[in-house]
N, C-alpha and C positions, 0 to 999 in steps of 0.2 A: 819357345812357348808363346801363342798368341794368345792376346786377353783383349775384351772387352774394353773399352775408356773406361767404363764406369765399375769393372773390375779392378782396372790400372790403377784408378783412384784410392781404392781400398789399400794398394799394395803399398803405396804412396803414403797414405796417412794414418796406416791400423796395420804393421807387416803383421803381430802380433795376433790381431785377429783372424787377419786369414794364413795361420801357419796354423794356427788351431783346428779351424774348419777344413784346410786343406789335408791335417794329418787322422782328422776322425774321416774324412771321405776315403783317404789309404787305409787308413787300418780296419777302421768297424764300417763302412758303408753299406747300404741295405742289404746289399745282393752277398756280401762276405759274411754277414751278421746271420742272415735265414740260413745261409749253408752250412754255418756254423754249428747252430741253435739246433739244425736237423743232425747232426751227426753226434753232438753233446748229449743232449736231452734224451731223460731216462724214459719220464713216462707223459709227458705233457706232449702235444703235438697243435701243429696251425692249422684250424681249420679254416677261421676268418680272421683271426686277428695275428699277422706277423709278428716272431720275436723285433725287429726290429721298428717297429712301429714300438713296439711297448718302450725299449731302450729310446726310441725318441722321446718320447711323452719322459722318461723319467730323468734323461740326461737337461733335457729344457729347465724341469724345475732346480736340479741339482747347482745347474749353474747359472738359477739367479734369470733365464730367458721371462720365465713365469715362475709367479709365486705358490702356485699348486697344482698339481695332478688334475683335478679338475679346468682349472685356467687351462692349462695343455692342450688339455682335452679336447675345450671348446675352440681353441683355436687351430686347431687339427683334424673337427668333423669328418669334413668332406673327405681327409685322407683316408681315416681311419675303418670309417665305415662301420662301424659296431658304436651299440650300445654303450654309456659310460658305465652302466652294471657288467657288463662283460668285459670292458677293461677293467676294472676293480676285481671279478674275481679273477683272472689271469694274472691277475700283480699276486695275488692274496695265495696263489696257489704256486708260483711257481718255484721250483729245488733250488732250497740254499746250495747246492753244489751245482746246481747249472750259474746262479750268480760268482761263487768263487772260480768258476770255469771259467768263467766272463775276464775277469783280473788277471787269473796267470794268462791269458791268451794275449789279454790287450799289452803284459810285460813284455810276454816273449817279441811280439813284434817288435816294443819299442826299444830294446836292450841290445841288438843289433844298430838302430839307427843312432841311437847314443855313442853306440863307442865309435862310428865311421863321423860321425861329427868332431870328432875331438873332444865331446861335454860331458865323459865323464872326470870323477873326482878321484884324489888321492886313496888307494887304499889304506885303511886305519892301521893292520897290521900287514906289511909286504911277503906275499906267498902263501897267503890265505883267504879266502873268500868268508870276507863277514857278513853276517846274517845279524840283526837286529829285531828280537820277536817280545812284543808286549800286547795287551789286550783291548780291546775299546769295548765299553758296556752302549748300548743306544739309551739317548736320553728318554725319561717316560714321555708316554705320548698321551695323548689329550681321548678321554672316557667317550670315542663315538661308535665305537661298536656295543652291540648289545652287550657282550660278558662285562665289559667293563663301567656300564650305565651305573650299579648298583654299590661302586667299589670305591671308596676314596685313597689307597694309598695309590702312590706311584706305580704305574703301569711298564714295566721292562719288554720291549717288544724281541728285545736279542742282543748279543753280545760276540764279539767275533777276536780273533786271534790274527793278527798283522806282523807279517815278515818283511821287513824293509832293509834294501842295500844299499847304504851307502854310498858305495863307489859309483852304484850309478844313479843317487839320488833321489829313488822311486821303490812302492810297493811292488813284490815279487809276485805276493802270495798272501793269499786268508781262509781264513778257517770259521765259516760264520756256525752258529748257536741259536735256535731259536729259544732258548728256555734262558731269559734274564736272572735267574737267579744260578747260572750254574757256575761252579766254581771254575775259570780259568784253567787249571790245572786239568779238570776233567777231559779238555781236548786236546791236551798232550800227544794221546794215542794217536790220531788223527798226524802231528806235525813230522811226527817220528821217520814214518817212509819218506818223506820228502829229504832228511837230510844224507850228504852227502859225505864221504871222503873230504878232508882237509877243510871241511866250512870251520868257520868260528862263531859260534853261537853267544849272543853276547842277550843277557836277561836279568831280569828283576826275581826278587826274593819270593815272589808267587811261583814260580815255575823250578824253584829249588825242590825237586824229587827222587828220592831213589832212583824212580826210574825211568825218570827223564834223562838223572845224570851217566848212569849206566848203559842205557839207550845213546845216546850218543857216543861215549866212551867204545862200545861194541861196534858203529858205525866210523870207527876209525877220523871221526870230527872231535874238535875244541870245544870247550867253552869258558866263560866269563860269566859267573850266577852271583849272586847275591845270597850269603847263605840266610835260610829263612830258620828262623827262633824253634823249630820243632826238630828239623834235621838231625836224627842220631850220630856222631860225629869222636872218633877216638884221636887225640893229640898222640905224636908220633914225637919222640926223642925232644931236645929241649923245648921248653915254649917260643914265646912270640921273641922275632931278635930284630932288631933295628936293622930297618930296609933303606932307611931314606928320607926324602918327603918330597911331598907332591904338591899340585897345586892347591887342592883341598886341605892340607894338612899332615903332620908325621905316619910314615908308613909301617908296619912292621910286619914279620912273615914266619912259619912254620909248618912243618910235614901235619897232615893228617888224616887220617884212613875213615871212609864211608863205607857200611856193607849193603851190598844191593838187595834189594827182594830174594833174589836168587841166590842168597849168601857168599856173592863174591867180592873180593876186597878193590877199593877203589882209592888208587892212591895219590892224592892232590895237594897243591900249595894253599895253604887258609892265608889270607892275606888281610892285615887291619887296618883300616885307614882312620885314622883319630880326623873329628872334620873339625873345622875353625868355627862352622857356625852348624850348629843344630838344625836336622831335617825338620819337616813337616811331622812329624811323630814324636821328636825330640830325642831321636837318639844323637851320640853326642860321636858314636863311631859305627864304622860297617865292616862286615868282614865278606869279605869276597874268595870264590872256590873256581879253582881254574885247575886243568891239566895239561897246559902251555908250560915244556919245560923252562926252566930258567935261563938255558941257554939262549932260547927263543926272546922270552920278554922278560924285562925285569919288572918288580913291584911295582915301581914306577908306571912303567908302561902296562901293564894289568890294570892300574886304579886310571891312567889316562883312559884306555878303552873303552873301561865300563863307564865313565863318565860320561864316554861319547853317545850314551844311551839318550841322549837329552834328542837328537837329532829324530826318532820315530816320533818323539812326546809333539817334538815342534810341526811334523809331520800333522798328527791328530790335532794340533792346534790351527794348521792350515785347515783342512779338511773342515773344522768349525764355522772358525773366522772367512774364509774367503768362496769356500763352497756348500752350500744347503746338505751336508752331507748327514741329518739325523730328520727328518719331518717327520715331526711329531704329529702330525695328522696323519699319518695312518698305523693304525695300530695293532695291523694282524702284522705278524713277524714276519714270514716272507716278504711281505712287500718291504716292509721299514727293511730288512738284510739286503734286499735287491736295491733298495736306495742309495744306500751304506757303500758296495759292493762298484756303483757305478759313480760315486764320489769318488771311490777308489780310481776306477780309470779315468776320469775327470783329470785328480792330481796327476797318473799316468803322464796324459798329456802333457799338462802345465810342466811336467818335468823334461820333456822331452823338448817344450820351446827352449826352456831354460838352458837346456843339451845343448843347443844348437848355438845361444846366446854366449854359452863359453867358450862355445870352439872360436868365436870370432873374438871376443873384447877378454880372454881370458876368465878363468874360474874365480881369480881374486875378486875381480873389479863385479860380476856379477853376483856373485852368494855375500859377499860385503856392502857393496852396493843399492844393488835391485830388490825392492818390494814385491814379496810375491803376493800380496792384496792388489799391489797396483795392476798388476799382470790379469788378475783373475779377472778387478773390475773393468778393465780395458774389454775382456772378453765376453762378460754377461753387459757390457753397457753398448758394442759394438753387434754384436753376433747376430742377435735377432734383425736389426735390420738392414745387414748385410744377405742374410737367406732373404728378405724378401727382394731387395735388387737384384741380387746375382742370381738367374735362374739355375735350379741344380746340375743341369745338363753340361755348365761350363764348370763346374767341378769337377767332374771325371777325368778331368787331364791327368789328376793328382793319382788315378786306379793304372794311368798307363806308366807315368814315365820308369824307368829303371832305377834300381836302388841308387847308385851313382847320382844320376839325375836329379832326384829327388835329395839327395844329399847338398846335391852345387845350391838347388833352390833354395833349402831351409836357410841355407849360410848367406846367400844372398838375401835375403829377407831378412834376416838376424842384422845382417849388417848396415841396413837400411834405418833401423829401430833407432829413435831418439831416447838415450837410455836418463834423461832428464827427465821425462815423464812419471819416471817408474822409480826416481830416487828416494832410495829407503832413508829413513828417519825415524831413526833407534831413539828412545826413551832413555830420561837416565835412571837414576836409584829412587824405588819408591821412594814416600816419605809418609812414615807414621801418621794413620788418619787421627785427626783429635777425637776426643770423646766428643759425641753429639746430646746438647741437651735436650730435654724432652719433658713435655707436663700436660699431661694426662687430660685438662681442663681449656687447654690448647690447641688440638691435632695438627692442626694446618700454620703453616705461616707465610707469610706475604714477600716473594722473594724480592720486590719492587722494594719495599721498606727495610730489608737486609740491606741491599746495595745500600741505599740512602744514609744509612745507619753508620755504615763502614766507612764511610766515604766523609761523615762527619767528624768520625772519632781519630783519621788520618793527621 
C-alpha cells in the first residue's frame, strides 16, 4: 500500500483517525451510498441533490466536524450545488425506513469485519444470539418551524426502537417513529418479523406484552422481560422459593402461566430479585419473565443477563455524550430520525475501530481501559482537517483492497495507536449534593467572594 508522506503522517500520529475515514470510504463511499439509496428508496428519487451528499452534510454535524446543518452546508457549496431550501426539504422528507435501512446495511457490512478482526465479545449467554431492544425518545427540539412558533410545551420530533448485540458491541437494527408521543410498545409489530429462531431477547418492562411475549414464544426465540405492573399473570403450584442471590440481592423463583390474545397458554419462570438499593421509581424488588429452561440458566444467571441490559443504556449515553446524535435544531421528524439513524452508524463505526483495537491489545485491556469519548474526540478533533490534506482520490485504496487485506491493515493500524492517549478515567461514588441556599432578595452571587470566603474560614 503506497501513501503519500503527508498521508504517512496521519497514519503515524492519528491511526484512529484514519481507520475511521478509511472504513466510511469502504463501507458508505459515495458511489456505494447513491447505489444503495437507488435500489432502497421507496418513493424519493436524485434529481440534483445525491443521497450521499445529504449523508455527508449530516454525518459532518453528528460527529462534531460542524456544529450545524447549515455550517455543513456552507462549507460544502460548491459540492453540493443546490439550494440550502432544497437540502432542508430532502432531509425534511426523506423515509424513516430508508434511514433505518441505512443502519442495518452499515451493520451488515460491519459484523463480518468484527468477527475476522478477532473484536468481538463474550457472548452473555453461550448458544444464543442475544439481542438487546429498548427505546430512545429524541430530545424536544427548539420552536423554528412554523407549527411550532405558537407552542410552548416540548416539541418531540420522534422516537425510535434500538436493537443492540452485544457480542459484537454495536447497533443491529431500529425502528424509527415519527410521532413522539407514541407509546414504545406500539412498534412492537414492526420488531416481530425481524426475530429469529434461538435469539434471546433481553428488554425492559415497557415491552412486557401479550403479544410481544407470544410472538416471540411462536418464533421459536427467548426472552428476558421485565414483568410490567398490568400483565395478567396466574401463579402456577407453590409460590416464590428461594433461588439464590445475586449481585443485586436475594433471588427467588416460580411457575407461572400468561394467556395470549389468542387464548393460548404461555408457560414461564417469574423470577424476583429483592434489590439492596431502591430503583429510580423506588421499587425495592423486580420480577423478571423468561422461557429459558432452567436447565439452560439459573435464576442467577436470568437476573445477571437482564442486568446486562445496562450495556444499550451506555450505548445511548455514548451516542449523547460523544456524538451530536439528537439536534435539536431541526424539528421536522424525518430529518431529526435521519440524524438519529446516522449517529447510529457513526457509533457503527467507532465500534468497529474499537473491533479492531481488541483483536490486537485484547478485549480486557480495551472495554476497561479505553475511553470511548477519547476515541470520538480524537475523530471530530482530527477528521476535518485530514479531508482537507489528503485528497479524496488517495482514499480509494480502502474501496479496492480485499477483505483480508483490509483486515491486516485495520490491525496494523490498531497496533500503531498509543492506547495512553485514550486512557479511561472512571469516576468514583457520587456524593450527595448539599442543600443549596437561596434568598430571593439575592439572585446572584459572586463566585470570587465564595472562594475567598472558604479559604478564610479553612
Amino acid at each position: 500500500m503506497i501513501l503519500s508522506e503527508l498521508f504517512q503522517r496521519f497514519v503515524e500520529d492519528s491511526p484512529i483517525a484514519v481507520m475511521g475515514r478509511g472504513l466510511m470510504e469502504r463501507v458508505l463511499n459515495r458511489q456505494h451510498l447513491d447505489e444503495w439509496f437507488a435500489a432502497t428508496a421507496e418513493k424519493q428519487y436524485t434529481r440534483e441533490l445525491l443521497f450521499s451528499s445529504l449523508f455527508d452534510i449530516m454525518s459532518q454535524v453528528v460527529c462534531g466536524t460542524h456544529r450545524s446543518v447549515h455550517a455543513a452546508y456552507q462549507a460544502s457549496t460548491e459540492d453540493i450545488g443546490v439550494s440550502i431550501t432544497s437540502l432542508y426539504n430532502k432531509l425534511n422528507a426523506l423515509e424513516p425506513e430508508t434511514s433505518a435501512a441505512l443502519v442495518r446495511y452499515a451493520a451488515g457490512q460491519a459484523a463480518p469485519l468484527i468477527e475476522q478482526l478477532g473484536g468481538t465479545l463474550a457472548e452473555p449467554l453461550p448458544g444464543f444470539r442475544v439481542k438487546l431492544l429498548d427505546g430512545n425518545c429524541i430530545e424536544a427540539s427548539e420552536h423554528r418551524i412554523k407549527p411550532l412558533r405558537s407552542q410552548r410545551a416540548g416539541a418531540l420530533p420522534g422516537k425510535s426502537l434500538v436493537v443492540y448485540e452485544p457480542r459484537l458491541g454495536l447497533p443491529i437494527d431500529v425502528f424509527p417513529c415519527e410521532d413522539g408521543h407514541a407509546q414504545e410498545r406500539s412498534l412492537l409489530h414492526l420488531v416481530l418479523p425481524t426475530v429469529a429462531a434461538n435469539d434471546l431477547w433481553i428488554a425492559d418492562r415497557n415491552f412486557c406484552t401479550r403479544g410481544f411475549l407470544s410472538g416471540l414464544e411462536r418464533r421459536e426465540a427467548y426472552f428476558i422481560i421485565r414483568q410490567h405492573g398490568n400483565l395478567p399473570w396466574e401463579a402456577i403450584g407453590p409460590g416464590l422459593r428461594p433461588a439464590g442471590k445475586g449481585p443485586t440481592g436475594a433471588l427467588s423463583e416460580q411457575r407461572a402461566h400468561v394467556l395470549d390474545e389468542q387464548g393460548e397458554v404461555l408457560s414461564l419462570r417469574r423470577i424476583c430479585v429483592r434489590l439492596k438499593r431502591k430503583t429510580r421509581d423506588g421499587d425495592t424488588h423486580i420480577y423478571l419473565l423468561t422461557n429459558l429452561p432452567g436447565s439452560i440458566a439459573s435464576a442467577k444467571q436470568i437476573a445477571e443477563l437482564y442486568r446486562g441490559r445496562w450495556t444499550i443504556e451506555t450505548a445511548f449515553q455514548h451516542l449523547a455524550q460523544h456524538l451530536n446524535s439528537e439536534i435539536n435544531t431541526l424539528g421536522y421528524p424525518r430529518a431529526a430520525l435521519f440524524g438519529f439513524c446516522i449517529a447510529l452508524v457513526a457509533y457503527i463505526i467507532l465500534a468497529t475501530i474499537k473491533a479492531a483495537m481488541r483483536g490486537v491489545w485484547g478485549a480486557e485491556t480495551i472495554e476497561r481501559g479505553v475511553s470511548g469519548y477519547y476515541i470520538a474526540d480524537e475523530l471530530s478533533g482530527t477528521y476535518r482537517g485530514m479531508l482537507i490534506a489528503i485528497p479524496e482520490d488517495e482514499w480509494q485504496i480502502f474501496r479496492t483492497l480485499t477483505q483480508s487485506e483490509l483486515v491486516q491493515l485495520l490491525r496494523k493500524l490498531a497496533a500503531n495507536i498509543n492506547l495512553r492517549r485514550y486512557k479511561k478515567h472512571p469516576r468514583g461514588p457520587k456524593k450527595p449534593s448539599p442543600k443549596g441556599a437561596s434568598n430571593k432578595k439575592q439572585p446572584h452571587v459572586s463566585t470570587a467572594r465564595l472562594i475567598a470566603n472558604r479559604k478564610r474560614t479553612k
